[in-house]
C-alpha positions as CSV (number, residue, x, y, z in Angstrom):
1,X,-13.6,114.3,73.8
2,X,-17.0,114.9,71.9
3,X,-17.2,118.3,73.1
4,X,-13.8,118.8,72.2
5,X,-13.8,117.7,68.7
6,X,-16.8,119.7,68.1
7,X,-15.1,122.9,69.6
8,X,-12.6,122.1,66.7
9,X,-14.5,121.9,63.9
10,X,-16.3,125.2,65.3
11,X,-12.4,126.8,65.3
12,X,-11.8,125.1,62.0
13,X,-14.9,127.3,60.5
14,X,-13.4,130.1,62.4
15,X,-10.1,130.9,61.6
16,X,-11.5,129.9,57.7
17,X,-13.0,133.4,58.2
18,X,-10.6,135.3,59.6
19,X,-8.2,134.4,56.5
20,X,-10.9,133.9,53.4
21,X,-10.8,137.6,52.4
22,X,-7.0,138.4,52.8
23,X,-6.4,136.4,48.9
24,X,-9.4,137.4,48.0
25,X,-8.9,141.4,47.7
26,X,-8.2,141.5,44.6
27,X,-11.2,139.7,43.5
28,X,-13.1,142.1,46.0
29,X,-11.5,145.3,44.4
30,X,-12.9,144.1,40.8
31,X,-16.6,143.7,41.9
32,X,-16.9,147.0,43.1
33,X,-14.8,148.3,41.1
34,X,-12.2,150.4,43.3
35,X,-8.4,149.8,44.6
36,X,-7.2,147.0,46.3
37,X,-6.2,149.4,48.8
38,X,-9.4,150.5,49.4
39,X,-10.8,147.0,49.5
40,X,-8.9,146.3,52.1
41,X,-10.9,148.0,54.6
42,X,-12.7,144.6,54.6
43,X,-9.6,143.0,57.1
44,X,-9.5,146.0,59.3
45,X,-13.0,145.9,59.7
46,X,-12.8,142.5,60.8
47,X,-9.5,142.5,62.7
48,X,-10.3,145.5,65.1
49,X,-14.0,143.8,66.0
50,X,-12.2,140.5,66.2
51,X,-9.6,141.4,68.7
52,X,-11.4,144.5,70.7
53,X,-14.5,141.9,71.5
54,X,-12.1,140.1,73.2
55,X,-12.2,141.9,76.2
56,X,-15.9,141.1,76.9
57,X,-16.3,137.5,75.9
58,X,-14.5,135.8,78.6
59,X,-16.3,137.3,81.2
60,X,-19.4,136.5,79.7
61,X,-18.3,133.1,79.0
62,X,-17.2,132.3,82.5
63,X,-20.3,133.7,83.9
64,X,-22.9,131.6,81.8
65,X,-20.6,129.0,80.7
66,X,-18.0,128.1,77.5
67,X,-19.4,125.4,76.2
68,X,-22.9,127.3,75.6
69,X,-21.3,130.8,74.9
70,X,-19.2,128.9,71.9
71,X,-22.6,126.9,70.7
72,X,-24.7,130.4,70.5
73,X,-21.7,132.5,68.6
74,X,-21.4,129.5,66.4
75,X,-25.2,130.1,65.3
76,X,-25.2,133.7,65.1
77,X,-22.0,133.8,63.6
78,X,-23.8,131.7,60.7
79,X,-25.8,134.6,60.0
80,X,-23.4,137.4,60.1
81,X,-21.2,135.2,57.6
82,X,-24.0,134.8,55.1
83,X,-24.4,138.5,55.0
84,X,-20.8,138.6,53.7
85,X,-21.8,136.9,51.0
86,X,-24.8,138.4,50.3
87,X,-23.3,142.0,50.4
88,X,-23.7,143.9,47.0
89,X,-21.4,147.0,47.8
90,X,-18.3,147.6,49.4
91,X,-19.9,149.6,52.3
92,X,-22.5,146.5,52.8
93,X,-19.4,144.0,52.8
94,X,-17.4,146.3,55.8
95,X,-20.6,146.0,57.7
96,X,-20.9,142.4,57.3
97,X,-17.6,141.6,58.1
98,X,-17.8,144.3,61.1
99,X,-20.5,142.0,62.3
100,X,-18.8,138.9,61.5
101,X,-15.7,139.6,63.5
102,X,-17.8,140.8,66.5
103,X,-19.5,137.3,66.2
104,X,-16.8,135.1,65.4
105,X,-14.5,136.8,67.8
106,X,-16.3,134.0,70.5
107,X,-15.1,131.2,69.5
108,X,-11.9,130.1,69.0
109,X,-10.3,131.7,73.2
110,X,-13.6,130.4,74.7
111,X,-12.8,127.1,73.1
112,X,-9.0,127.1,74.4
113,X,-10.3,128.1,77.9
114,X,-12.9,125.4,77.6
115,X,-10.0,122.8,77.1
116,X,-8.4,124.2,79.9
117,X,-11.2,123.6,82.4
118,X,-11.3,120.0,81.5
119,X,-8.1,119.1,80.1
120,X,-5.0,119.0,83.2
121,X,-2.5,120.9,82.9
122,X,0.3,118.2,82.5
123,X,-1.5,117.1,79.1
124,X,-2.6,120.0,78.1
125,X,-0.1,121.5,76.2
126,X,-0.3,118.2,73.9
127,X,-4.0,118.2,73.5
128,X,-3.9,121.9,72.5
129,X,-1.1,121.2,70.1
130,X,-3.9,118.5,68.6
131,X,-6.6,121.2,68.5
132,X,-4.2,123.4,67.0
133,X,-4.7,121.4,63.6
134,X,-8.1,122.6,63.4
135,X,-7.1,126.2,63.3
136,X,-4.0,125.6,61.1
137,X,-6.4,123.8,58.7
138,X,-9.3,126.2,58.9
139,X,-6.7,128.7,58.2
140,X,-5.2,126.8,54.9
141,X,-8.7,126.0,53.7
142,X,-9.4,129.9,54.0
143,X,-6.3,131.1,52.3
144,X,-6.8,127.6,50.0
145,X,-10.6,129.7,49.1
146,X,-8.6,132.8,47.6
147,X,-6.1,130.7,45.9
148,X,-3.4,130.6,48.3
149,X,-2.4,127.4,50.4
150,X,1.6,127.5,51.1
151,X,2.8,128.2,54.3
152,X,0.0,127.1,56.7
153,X,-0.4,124.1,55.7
154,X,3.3,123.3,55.8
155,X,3.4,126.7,58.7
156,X,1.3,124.1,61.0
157,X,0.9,120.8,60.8
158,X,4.1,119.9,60.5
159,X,3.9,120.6,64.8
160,X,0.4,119.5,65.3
161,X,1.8,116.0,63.9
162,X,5.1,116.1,66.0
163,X,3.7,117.8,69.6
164,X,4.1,114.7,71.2
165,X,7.8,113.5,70.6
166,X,8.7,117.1,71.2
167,X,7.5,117.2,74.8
168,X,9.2,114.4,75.2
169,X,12.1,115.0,73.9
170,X,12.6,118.8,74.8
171,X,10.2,119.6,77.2
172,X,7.8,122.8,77.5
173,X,10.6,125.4,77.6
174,X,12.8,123.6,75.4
175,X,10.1,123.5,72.4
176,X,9.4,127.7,73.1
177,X,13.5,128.0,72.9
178,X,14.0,126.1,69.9
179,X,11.1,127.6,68.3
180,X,12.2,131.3,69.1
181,X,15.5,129.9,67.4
182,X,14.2,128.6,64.6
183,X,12.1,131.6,63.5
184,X,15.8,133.9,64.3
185,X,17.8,131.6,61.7
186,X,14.8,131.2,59.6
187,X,14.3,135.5,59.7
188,X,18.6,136.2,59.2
189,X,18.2,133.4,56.2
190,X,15.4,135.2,54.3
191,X,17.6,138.8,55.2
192,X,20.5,137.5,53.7
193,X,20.0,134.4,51.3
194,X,21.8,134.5,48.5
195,X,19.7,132.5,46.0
196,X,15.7,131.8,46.2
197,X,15.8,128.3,46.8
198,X,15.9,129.3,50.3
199,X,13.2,130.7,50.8
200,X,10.7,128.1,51.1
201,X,12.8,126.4,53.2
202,X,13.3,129.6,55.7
203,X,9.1,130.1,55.7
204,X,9.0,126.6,56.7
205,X,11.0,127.2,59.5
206,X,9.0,130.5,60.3
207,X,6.1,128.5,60.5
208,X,7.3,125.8,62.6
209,X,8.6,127.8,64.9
210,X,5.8,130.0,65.2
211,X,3.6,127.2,66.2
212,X,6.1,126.0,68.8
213,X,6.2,129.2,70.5
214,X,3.1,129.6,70.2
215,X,1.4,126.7,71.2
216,X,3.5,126.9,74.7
217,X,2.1,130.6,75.2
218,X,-1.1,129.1,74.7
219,X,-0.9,126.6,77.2
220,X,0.4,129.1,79.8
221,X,-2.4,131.7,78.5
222,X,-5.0,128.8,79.7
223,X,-3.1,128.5,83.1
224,X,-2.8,132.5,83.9
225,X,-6.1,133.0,86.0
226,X,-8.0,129.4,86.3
227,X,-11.1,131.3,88.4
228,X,-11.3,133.2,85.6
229,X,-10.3,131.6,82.6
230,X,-12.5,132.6,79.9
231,X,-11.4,136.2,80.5
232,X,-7.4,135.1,80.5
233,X,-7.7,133.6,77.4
234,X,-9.7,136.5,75.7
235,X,-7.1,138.7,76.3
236,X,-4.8,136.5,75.3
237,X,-6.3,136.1,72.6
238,X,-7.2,140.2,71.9
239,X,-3.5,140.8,72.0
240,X,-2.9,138.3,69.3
241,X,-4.7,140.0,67.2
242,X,-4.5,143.6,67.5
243,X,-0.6,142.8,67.7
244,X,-1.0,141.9,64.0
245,X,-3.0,144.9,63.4
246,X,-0.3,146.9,64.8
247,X,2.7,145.4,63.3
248,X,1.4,145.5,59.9
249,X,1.0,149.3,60.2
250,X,4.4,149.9,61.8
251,X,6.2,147.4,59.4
252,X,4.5,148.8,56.5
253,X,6.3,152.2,55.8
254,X,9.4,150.2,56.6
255,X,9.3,148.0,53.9
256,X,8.0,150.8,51.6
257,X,11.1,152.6,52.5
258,X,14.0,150.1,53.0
259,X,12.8,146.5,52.1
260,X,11.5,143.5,53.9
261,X,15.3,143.2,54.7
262,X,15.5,145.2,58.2
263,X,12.4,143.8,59.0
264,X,13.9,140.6,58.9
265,X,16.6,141.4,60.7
266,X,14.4,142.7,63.4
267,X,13.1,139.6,63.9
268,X,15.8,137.4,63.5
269,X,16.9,139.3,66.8
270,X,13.8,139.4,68.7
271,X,11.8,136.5,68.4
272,X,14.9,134.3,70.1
273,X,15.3,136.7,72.9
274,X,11.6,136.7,73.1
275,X,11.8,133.3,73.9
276,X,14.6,133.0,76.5
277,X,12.9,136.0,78.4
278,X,9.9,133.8,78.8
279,X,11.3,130.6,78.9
280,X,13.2,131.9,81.9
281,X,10.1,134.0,83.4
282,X,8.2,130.2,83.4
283,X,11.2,128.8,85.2
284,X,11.3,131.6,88.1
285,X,7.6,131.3,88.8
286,X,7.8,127.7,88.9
């Protein structure tokens, strides 16, 4: 549990990173005086190192071991970070942050495949929705250092306090089906609502159900190759993120074109049959 704890606070330091500089942009663009547009080649440098390193980490990691690989990124990540902060132009920051992402990109799927060495599978899923409060923390206090706390602190927690009575209550597929759910009526709510009042309330719901579905494609991403789990989880992990990448640049000339509202609607649709097609995929194999 010692190792475990500390793997959490090194994923609470983490995912700080990976969300400091998204609020921050603005303050970025001012320094150096250019666009926020153009600042934000800061997140694109870090989100393509972050999610293409995945596909070499795991292997290294199961070859010389998780615990270590995640203690050596952790050090060397402390130096790329520093150089963020140190950077005195834009084209200095990108590199820093290039570096950073390649660093930090370590830590956080070697972690989950570390858990999933020691941790068996039937508890698993609970002690990973525990460790999940580290990332949903390190990812408010991030957000919290641009001036932005809101939805992942609510987004989060709310589940990393509940995991427990939910797999008791609904099981593993029952918490991925409700949480596909939750995120459809959540979605349709914030395409239709016919006053603002709702919208918290609907981003709430996003957020819970996110983790919910999440969490449980977690636990199965820890599970998909145990001889090799180090590598599983990377590219778990890798798709996680260069799936944001992507969406962002598909969604984007949507919205500039027709609103947030089809987007919405989008998801509303696919996130619940998302769900059910895995839900169902986990019963067959079983």
């Amino acid at each position: 549990m010692r190792a475990i704890a500390a793997l959490a606070l090194a994923s609470f330091a983490s995912q700080a990173l990976v969300r400091a500089a998204d609020t921050l942009l603005p303050q970025i663009a001012s320094d150096f005086a250019i666009s926020v547009g153009a600042a934000s080649i800061v997140i694109t440098a870090y989100a393509l190192t972050h999610g293409s390193m995945q596909f070499i980490t795991g292997p290294i990691a199961d070859r010389f071991g998780k615990y270590r690989t995640v203690a050596i990124a952790c050090a060397v990540s402390a130096g790329t970070v520093a150089l963020c902060g140190l950077a005195s132009s834009l084209d200095s920051l990108t590199l820093a942050r290039f570096a950073s992402g390649i660093t930090v990109a370590w830590i956080l799927p070697i972690s989950l495949a570390y858990i999933g060495d020691v941790v068996p599978y039937e508890q698993r899923q609970q002690l990973l929705g525990r460790f999940l409060a580290a990332q949903v923390l390190g990812q408010m206090f991030g957000q919290a250092a641009g001036g932005i706390v809101g939805d992942y602190f609510t987004g989060g927690l709310i589940y990393a306090a509940t995991v427990k009575p939910l797999m008791r209550r609904l099981g593993q597929t029952g918490i991925a089906n409700t949480g596909g759910a939750l995120m459809g009526l959540s979605f349709l709510t914030l395409a239709i609502e016919p006053v603002w009042h709702l919208a918290p309330l609907a981003t709430l719901g996003i957020g819970l159900g996110f983790f919910m579905l999440h969490n449980t494609l977690q636990t199965e991403g820890t599970q998909m190759t145990p001889e090799a789990r180090g590598t599983s989880v990377a590219l778990f992990a890798s798709m996680y993120f260069i799936g944001q990448t992507v969406g962002v640049a598909l969604a984007a000339p949507v919205m500039d074109r027709y609103g947030a509202a089809p987007l919405f609607l989008f998801a509303a649709a696919m996130l619940p049959a998302l769900a059910f097609w895995f839900t169902r995929r986990l019963k067959l194999r079983r």
